[in-house]
C-alpha positions in Angstrom: 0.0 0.0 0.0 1.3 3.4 -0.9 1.5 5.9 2.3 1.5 9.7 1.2 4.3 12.0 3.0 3.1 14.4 5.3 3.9 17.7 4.1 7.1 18.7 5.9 8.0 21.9 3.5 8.1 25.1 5.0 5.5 27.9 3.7 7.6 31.0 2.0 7.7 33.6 4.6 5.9 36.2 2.1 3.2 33.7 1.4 2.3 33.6 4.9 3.0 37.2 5.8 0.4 37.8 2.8 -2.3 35.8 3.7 -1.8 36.6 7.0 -2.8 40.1 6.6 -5.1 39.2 4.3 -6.8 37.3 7.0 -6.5 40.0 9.2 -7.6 42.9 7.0 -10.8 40.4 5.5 -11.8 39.8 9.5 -11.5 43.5 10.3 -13.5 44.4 6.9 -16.8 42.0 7.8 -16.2 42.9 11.4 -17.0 46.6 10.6 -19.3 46.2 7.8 -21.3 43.9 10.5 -21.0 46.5 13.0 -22.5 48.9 10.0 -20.3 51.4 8.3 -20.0 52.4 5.0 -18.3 49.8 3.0 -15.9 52.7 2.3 -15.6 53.5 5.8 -15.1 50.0 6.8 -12.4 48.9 4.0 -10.3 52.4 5.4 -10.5 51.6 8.9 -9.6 47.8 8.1 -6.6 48.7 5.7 -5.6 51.3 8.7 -6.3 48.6 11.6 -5.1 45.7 10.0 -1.7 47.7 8.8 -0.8 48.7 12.9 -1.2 45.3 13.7 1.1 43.6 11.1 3.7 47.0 11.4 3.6 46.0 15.4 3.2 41.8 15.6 4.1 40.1 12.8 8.1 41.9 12.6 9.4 38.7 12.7 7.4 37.4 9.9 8.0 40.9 8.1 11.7 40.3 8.5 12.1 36.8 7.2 10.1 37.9 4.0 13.0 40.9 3.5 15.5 38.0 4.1 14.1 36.0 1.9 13.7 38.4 -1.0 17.5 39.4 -0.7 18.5 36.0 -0.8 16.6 35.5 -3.7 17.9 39.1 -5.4 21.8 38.0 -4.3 21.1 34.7 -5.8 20.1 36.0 -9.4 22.6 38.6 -9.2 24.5 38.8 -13.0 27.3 39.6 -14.1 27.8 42.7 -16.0 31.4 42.8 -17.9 30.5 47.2 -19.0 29.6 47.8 -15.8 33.1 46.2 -13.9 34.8 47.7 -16.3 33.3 51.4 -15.2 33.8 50.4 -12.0 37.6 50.0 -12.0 37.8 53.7 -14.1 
C-alpha cells in the first residue's frame, strides 16, 4: 500500500506574511461592515487597523520575508562585464 508524505516543506515567509494580513484585513473588513459602516468607511479603517497590527506583531514574519527576497535578489545577481569595467575607471 502506498502511504503519502506528510507535508514537511516550510511555507515562503511572504506567502504567509500575505495571507496573514489578508486574514486579518478580510476579519476587520466584515467585522466593521457587520457593525454597519460604510463599506468605504469599513475597507479604510480595516486597511488602517489591519496595517498597525502587522507594522507591530508580525516583525518577525516581516523580517524573514525581507531575508528572503535578498536571498533570492543575491542569488540572481548577474554579471555585468561594461559595468566592472566602469567600475575600475
Amino acid at each position: 500500500m502506498h502511504r503519502q508524505r506528510a507535508y514537511t516543506v516550510r511555507v515562503k515567509p511572504w506567502i504567509a506574511y500575505s495571507l496573514l494580513r489578508l486574514g486579518l484585513f478580510a476579519a476587520l473588513f466584515a467585522l466593521f461592515s457587520y457593525l454597519g459602516a460604510q463599506l468605504i468607511l469599513a475597507a479604510v479603517l480595516a486597511a488602517v487597523i489591519s496595517f498597525c497590527i502587522s507594522y507591530i506583531f508580525f516583525a518577525r514574519l516581516r523580517d524573514a520575508v525581507a531575508l528572503d527576497l535578498a536571498q533570492r535578489r543575491a542569488s540572481r545577481v548577474s554579471v555585468d562585464v561594461d559595468a566592472e569595467a566602469e567600475d575600475r575607471l
